[in-house]
DRENNUMAR-684796 format. One record per residue (C-alpha): residue number from 1; x, y, z; residue in one letter; chain. Coordinates in steps of 0.5 Angstrom, whole numbers, plus 500, padded with zeros to 3 digits. Layout:
# residues N
@i: NUM | u: X | v: Y | w: Z | aa: A | ch: A
...
# end
This chain:
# residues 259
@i: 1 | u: 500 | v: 500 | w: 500 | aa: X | ch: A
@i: 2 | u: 503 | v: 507 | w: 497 | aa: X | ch: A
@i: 3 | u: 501 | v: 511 | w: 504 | aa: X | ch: A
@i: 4 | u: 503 | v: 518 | w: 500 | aa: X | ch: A
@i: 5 | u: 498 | v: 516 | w: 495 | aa: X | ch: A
@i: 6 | u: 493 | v: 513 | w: 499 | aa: X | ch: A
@i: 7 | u: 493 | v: 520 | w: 502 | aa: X | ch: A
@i: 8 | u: 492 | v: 523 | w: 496 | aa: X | ch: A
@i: 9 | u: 487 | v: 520 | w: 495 | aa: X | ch: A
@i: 10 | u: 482 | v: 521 | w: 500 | aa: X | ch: A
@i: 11 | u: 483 | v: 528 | w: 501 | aa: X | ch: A
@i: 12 | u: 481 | v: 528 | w: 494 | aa: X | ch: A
@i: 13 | u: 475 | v: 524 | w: 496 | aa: X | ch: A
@i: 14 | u: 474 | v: 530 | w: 501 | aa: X | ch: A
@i: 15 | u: 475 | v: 535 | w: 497 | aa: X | ch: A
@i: 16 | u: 470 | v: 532 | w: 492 | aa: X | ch: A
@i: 17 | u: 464 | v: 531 | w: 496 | aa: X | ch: A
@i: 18 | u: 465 | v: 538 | w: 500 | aa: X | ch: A
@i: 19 | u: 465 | v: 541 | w: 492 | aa: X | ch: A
@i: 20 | u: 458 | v: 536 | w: 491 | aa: X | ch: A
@i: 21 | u: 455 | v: 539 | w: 498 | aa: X | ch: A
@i: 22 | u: 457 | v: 546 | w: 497 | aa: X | ch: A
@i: 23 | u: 452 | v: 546 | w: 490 | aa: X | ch: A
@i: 24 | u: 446 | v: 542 | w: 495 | aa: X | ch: A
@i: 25 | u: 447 | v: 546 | w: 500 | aa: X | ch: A
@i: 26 | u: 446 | v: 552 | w: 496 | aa: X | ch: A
@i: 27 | u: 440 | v: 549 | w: 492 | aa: X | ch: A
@i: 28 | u: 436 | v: 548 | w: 498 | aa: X | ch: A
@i: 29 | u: 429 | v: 552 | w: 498 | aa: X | ch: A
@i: 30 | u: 431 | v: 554 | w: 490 | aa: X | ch: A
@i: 31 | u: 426 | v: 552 | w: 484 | aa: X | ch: A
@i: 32 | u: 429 | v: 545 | w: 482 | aa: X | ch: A
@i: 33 | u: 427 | v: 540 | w: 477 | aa: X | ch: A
@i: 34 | u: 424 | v: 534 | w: 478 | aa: X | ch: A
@i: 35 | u: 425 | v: 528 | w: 472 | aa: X | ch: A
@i: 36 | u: 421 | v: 520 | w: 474 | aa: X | ch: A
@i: 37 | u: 426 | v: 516 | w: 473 | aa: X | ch: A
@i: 38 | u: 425 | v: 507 | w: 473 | aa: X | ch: A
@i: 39 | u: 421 | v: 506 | w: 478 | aa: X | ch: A
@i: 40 | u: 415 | v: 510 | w: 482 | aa: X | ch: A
@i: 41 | u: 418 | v: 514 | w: 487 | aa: X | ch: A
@i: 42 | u: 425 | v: 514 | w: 484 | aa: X | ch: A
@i: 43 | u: 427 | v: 521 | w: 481 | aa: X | ch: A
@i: 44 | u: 433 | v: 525 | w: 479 | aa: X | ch: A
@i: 45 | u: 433 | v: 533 | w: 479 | aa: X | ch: A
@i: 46 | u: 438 | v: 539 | w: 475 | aa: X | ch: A
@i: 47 | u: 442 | v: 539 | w: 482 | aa: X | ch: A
@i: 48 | u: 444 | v: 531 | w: 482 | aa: X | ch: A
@i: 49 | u: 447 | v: 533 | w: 475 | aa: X | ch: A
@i: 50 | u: 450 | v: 539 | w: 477 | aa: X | ch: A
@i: 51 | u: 453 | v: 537 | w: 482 | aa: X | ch: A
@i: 52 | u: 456 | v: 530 | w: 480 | aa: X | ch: A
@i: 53 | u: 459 | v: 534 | w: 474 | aa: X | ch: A
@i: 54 | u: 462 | v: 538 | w: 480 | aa: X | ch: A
@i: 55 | u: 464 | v: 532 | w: 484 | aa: X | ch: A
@i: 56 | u: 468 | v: 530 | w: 477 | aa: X | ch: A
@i: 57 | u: 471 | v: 535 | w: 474 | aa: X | ch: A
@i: 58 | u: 475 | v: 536 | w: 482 | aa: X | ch: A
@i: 59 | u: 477 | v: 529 | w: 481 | aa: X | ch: A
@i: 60 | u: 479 | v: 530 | w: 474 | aa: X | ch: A
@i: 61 | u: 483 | v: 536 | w: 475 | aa: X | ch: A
@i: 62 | u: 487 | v: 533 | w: 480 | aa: X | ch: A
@i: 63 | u: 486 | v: 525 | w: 477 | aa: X | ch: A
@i: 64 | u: 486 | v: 525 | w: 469 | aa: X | ch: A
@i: 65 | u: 488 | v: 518 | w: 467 | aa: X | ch: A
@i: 66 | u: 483 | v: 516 | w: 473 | aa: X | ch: A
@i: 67 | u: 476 | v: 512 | w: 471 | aa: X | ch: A
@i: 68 | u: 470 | v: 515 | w: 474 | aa: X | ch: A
@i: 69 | u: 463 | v: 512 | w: 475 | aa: X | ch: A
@i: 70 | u: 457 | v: 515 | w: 478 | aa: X | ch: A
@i: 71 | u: 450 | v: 515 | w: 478 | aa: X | ch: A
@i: 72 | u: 447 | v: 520 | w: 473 | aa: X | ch: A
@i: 73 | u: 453 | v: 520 | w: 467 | aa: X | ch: A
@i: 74 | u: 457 | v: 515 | w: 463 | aa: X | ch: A
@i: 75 | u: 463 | v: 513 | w: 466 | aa: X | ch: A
@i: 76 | u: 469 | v: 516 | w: 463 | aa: X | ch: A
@i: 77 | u: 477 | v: 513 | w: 463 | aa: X | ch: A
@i: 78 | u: 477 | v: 506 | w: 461 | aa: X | ch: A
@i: 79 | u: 482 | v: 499 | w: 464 | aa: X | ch: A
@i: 80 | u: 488 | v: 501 | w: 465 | aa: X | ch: A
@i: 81 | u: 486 | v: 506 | w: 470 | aa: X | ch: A
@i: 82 | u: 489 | v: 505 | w: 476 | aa: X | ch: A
@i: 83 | u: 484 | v: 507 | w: 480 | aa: X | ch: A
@i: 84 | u: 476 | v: 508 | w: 480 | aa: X | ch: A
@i: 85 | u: 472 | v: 512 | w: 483 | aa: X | ch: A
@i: 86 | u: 465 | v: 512 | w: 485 | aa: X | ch: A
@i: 87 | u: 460 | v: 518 | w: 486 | aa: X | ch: A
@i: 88 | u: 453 | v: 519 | w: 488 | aa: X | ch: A
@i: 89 | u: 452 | v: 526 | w: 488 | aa: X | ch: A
@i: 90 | u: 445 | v: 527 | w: 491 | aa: X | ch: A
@i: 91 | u: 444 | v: 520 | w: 496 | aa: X | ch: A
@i: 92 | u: 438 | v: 521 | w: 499 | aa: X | ch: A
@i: 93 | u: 434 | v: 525 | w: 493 | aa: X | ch: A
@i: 94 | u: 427 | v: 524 | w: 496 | aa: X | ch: A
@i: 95 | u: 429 | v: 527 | w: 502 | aa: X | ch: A
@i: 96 | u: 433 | v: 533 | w: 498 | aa: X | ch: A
@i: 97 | u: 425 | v: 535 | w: 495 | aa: X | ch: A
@i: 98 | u: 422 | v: 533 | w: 501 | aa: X | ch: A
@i: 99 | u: 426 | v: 538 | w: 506 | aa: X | ch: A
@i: 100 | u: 428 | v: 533 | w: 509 | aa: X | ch: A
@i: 101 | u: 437 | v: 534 | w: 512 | aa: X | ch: A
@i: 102 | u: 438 | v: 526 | w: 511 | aa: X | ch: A
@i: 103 | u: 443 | v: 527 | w: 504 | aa: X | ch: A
@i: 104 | u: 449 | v: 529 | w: 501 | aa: X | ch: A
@i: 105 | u: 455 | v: 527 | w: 497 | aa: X | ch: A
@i: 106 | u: 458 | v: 521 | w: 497 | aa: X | ch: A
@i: 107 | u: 465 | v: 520 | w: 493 | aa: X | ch: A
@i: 108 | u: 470 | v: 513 | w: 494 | aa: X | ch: A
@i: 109 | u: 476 | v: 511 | w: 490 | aa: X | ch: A
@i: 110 | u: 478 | v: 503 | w: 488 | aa: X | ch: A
@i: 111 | u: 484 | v: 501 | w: 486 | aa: X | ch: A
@i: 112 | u: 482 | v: 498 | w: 480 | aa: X | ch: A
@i: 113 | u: 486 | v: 492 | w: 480 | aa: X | ch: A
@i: 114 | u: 486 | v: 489 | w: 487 | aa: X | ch: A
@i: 115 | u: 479 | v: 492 | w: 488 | aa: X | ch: A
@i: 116 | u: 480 | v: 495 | w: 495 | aa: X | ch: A
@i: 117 | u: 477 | v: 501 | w: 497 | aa: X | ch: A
@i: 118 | u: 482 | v: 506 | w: 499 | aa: X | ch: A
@i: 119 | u: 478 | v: 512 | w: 501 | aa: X | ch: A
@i: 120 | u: 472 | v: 515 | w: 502 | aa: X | ch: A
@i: 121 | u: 468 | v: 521 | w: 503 | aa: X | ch: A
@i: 122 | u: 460 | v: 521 | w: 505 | aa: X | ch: A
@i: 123 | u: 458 | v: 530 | w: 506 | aa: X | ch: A
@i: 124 | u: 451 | v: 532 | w: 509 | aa: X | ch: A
@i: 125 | u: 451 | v: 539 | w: 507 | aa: X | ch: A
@i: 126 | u: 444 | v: 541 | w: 512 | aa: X | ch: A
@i: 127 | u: 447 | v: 536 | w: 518 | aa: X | ch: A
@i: 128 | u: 453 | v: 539 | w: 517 | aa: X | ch: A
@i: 129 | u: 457 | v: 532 | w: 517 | aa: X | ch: A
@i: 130 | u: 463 | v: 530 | w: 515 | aa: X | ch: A
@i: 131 | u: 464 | v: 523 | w: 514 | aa: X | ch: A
@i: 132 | u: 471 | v: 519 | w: 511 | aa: X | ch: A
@i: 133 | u: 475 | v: 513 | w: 511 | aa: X | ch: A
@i: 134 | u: 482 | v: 511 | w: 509 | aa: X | ch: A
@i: 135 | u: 483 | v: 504 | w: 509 | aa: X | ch: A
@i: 136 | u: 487 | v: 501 | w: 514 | aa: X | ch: A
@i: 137 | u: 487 | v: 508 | w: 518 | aa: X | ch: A
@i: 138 | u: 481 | v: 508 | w: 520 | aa: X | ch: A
@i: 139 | u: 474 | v: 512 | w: 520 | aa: X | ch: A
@i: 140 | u: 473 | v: 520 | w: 522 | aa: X | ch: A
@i: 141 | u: 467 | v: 524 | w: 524 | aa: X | ch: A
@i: 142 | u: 467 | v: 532 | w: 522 | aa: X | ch: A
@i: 143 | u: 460 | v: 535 | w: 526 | aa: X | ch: A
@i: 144 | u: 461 | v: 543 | w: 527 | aa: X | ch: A
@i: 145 | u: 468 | v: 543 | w: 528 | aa: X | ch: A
@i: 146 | u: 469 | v: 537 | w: 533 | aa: X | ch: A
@i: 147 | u: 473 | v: 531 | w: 530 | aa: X | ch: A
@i: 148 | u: 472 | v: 524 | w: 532 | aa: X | ch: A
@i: 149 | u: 474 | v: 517 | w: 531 | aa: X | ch: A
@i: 150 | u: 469 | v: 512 | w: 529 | aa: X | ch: A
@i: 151 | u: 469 | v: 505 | w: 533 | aa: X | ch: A
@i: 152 | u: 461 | v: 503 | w: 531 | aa: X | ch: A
@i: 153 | u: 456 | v: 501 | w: 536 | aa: X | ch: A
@i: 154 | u: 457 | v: 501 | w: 543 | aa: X | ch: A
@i: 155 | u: 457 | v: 493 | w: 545 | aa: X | ch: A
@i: 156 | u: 453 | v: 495 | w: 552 | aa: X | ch: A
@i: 157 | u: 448 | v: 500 | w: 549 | aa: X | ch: A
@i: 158 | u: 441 | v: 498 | w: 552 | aa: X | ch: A
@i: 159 | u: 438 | v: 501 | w: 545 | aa: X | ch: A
@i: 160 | u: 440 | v: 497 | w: 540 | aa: X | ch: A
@i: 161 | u: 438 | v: 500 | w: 533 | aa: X | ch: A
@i: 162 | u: 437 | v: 498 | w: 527 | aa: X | ch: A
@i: 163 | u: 438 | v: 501 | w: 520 | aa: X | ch: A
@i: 164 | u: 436 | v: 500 | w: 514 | aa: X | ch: A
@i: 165 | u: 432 | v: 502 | w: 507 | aa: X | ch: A
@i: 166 | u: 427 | v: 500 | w: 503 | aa: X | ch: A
@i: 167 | u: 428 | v: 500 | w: 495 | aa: X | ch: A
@i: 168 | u: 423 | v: 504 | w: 490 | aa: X | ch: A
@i: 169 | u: 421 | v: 497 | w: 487 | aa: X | ch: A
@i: 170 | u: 415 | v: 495 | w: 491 | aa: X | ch: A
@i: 171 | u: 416 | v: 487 | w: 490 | aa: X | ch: A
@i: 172 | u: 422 | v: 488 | w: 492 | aa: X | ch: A
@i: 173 | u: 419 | v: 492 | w: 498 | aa: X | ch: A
@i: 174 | u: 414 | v: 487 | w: 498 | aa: X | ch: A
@i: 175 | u: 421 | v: 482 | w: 500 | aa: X | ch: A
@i: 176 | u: 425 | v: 486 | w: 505 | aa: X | ch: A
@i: 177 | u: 419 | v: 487 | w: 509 | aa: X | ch: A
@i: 178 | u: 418 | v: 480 | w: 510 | aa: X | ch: A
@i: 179 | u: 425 | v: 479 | w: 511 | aa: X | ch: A
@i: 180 | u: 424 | v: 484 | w: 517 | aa: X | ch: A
@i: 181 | u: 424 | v: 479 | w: 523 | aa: X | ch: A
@i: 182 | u: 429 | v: 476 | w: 521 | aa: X | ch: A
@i: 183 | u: 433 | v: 482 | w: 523 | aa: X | ch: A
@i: 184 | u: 430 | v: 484 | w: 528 | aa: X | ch: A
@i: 185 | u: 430 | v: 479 | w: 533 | aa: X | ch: A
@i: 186 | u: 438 | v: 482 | w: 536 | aa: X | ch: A
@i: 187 | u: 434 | v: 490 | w: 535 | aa: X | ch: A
@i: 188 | u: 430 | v: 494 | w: 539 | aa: X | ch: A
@i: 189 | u: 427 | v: 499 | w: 534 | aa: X | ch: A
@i: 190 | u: 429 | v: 500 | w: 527 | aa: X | ch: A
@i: 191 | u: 431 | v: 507 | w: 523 | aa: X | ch: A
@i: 192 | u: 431 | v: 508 | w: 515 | aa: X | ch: A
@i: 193 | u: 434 | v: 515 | w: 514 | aa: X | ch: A
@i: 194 | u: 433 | v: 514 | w: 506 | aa: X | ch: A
@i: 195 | u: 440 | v: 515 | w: 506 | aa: X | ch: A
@i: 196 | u: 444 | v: 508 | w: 504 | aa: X | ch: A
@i: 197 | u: 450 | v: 512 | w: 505 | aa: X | ch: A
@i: 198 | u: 448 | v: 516 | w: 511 | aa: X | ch: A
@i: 199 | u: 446 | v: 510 | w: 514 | aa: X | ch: A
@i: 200 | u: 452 | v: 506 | w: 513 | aa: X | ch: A
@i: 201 | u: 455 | v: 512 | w: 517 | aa: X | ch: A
@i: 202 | u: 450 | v: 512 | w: 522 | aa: X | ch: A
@i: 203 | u: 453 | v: 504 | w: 524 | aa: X | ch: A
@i: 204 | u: 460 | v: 507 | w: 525 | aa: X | ch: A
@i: 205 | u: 458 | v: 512 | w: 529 | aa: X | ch: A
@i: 206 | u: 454 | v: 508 | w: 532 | aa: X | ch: A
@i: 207 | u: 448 | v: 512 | w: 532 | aa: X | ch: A
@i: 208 | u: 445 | v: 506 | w: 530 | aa: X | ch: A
@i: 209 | u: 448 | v: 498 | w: 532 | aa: X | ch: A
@i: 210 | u: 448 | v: 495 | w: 523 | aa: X | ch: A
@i: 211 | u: 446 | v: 497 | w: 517 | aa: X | ch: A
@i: 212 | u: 443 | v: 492 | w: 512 | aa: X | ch: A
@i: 213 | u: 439 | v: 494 | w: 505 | aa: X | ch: A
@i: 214 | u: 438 | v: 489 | w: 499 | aa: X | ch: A
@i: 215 | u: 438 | v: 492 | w: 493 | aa: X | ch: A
@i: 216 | u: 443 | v: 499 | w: 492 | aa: X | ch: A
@i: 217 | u: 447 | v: 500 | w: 487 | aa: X | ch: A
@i: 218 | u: 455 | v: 502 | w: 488 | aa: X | ch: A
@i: 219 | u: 455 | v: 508 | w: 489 | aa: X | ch: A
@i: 220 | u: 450 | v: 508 | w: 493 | aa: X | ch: A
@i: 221 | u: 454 | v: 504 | w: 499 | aa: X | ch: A
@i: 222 | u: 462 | v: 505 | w: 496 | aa: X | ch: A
@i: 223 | u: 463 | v: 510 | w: 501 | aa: X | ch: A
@i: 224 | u: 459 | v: 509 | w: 507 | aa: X | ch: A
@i: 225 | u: 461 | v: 501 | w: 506 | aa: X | ch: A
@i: 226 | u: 468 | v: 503 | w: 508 | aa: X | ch: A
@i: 227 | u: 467 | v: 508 | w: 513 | aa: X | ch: A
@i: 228 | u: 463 | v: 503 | w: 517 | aa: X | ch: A
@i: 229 | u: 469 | v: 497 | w: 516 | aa: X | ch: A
@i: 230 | u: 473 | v: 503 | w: 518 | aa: X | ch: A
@i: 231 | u: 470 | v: 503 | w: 524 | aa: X | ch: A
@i: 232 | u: 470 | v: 496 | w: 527 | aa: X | ch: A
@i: 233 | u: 463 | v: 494 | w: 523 | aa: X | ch: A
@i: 234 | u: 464 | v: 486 | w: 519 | aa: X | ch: A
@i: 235 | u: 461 | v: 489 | w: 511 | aa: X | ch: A
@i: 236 | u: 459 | v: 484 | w: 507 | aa: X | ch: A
@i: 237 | u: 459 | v: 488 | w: 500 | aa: X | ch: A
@i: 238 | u: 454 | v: 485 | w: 493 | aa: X | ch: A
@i: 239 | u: 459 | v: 482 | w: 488 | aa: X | ch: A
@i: 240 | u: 456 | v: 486 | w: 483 | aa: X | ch: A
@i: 241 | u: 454 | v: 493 | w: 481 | aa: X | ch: A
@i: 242 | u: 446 | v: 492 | w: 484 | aa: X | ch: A
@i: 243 | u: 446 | v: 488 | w: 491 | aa: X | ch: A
@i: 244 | u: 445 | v: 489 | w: 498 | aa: X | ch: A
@i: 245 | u: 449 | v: 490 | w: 503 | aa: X | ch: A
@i: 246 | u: 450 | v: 489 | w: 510 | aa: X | ch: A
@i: 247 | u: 454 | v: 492 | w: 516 | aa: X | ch: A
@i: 248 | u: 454 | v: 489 | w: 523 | aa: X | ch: A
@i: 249 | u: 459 | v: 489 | w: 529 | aa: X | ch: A
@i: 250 | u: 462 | v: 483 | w: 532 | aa: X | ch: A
@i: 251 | u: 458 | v: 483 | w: 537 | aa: X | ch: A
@i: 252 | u: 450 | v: 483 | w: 534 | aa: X | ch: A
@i: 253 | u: 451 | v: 477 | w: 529 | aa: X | ch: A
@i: 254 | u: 447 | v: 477 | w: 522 | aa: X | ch: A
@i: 255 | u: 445 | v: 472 | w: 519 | aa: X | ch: A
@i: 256 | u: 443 | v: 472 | w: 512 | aa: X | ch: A
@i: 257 | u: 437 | v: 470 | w: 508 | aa: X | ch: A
@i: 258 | u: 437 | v: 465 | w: 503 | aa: X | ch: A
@i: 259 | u: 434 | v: 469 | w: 497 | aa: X | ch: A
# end
């Protein structure tokens, strides 16, 4: 591992979703642009646009010959990238037109061929959080000046939350609803945040105790997956671009369902 490099790497990822929040923050209350995008309840506005653009062309100017993949534009670079980022601009769209503060930027960064994650930042503009992680060097919260580590839940915590979403796909609804008690079993209540990467963050924070959602897509987890892992928590990340994900610490055992 090249620590002047991964260094690099997560300031840059930094960098990019403060860049992509600044242009959230700014599009609060303003006149926006609603598109439908697959599924009922799933839309996209002119600020997800506007910010990924912003979130790539930060990471371009510093990282030319880096791929980049995101959530409302074509991929851009190709295989012999050593590197690859992954960028969600706006997670938590329907809270963004809503007014509800449960969203923000999300940028990470894989090295393309080992297929490690190496640094990610998760920024809620409204919250005013900062998340981020770097691998092996653990997991960092930024909330109003203050800086802390990251660790996870608390083992002897007598509220024991659990985190999860929903997708906007209602057999899929229909799904995760069902598999619900399966969960819930080691949980006191649950919480949905209609953030997945503000939900991940969560789990490391320990604001709540794990995170489990089955149908995301790479963006949606890639840099919430490391900070929970950065911060102590078991994550179990989908084989492919769609899937679920699953974060837990050691000491609330997840089993899961047979699909």
């Amino acid at each position: 591992m090249d620590a002047s490099i991964d260094d690099e790497l997560l300031t840059i990822a930094r960098g990019a979703a403060q860049a992509g929040a600044l242009i959230l923050d700014d599009s609060v209350g303003a006149h926006i642009s609603v598109t439908a995008k697959s599924e009922l309840g799933d839309v996209v506005t002119d600020v997800d646009r506007r910010a990924e653009q912003t979130i790539r062309s930060y990471i371009s100017a510093r990282r030319p010959d880096d791929a980049i993949t995101g959530e409302e534009l074509d991929a851009t670079g190709g295989d012999a990238s050593r590197y690859r980022w992954s960028i969600d601009p706006l997670d938590g769209t329907s809270n963004f037109v809503t007014g509800i503060p449960y969203f923000g930027s999300s940028v990470a960064v894989q090295e393309a061929k080992s297929g490690h994650w190496i640094a990610g930042a998760v920024n809620a503009p409204v919250l005013r959080q900062e998340y981020y992680a770097q691998r092996g060097m653990g997991a960092w919260r930024v909330s109003r000046g203050s800086t802390a580590e990251l660790t996870g839940p608390d083992p002897d915590a007598r509220t024991v939350l659990f985190g999860t979403g929903f997708s906007y796909s209602s057999e899929m609804r229909a799904t995760q609803f069902a598999q619900l008690p399966h969960y819930m079993q080691n949980f006191t209540d649950v919480r949905s945040v209609g953030s997945a990467a503000l939900g991940l963050c969560m789990a490391a924070d320990g604001s709540t105790s794990a995170f489990v959602e089955t149908d995301l897509y790479e963006f949606d987890w890639a840099a919430g997956a490391l900070i929970a892992e950065e911060a102590g928590l078991t994550v179990i990340r989908p084989d492919t671009h769609r899937g679920g994900i699953w974060a837990y610490p050691s000491h609330i055992p997840l089993t899961i369902p047979a699909t």
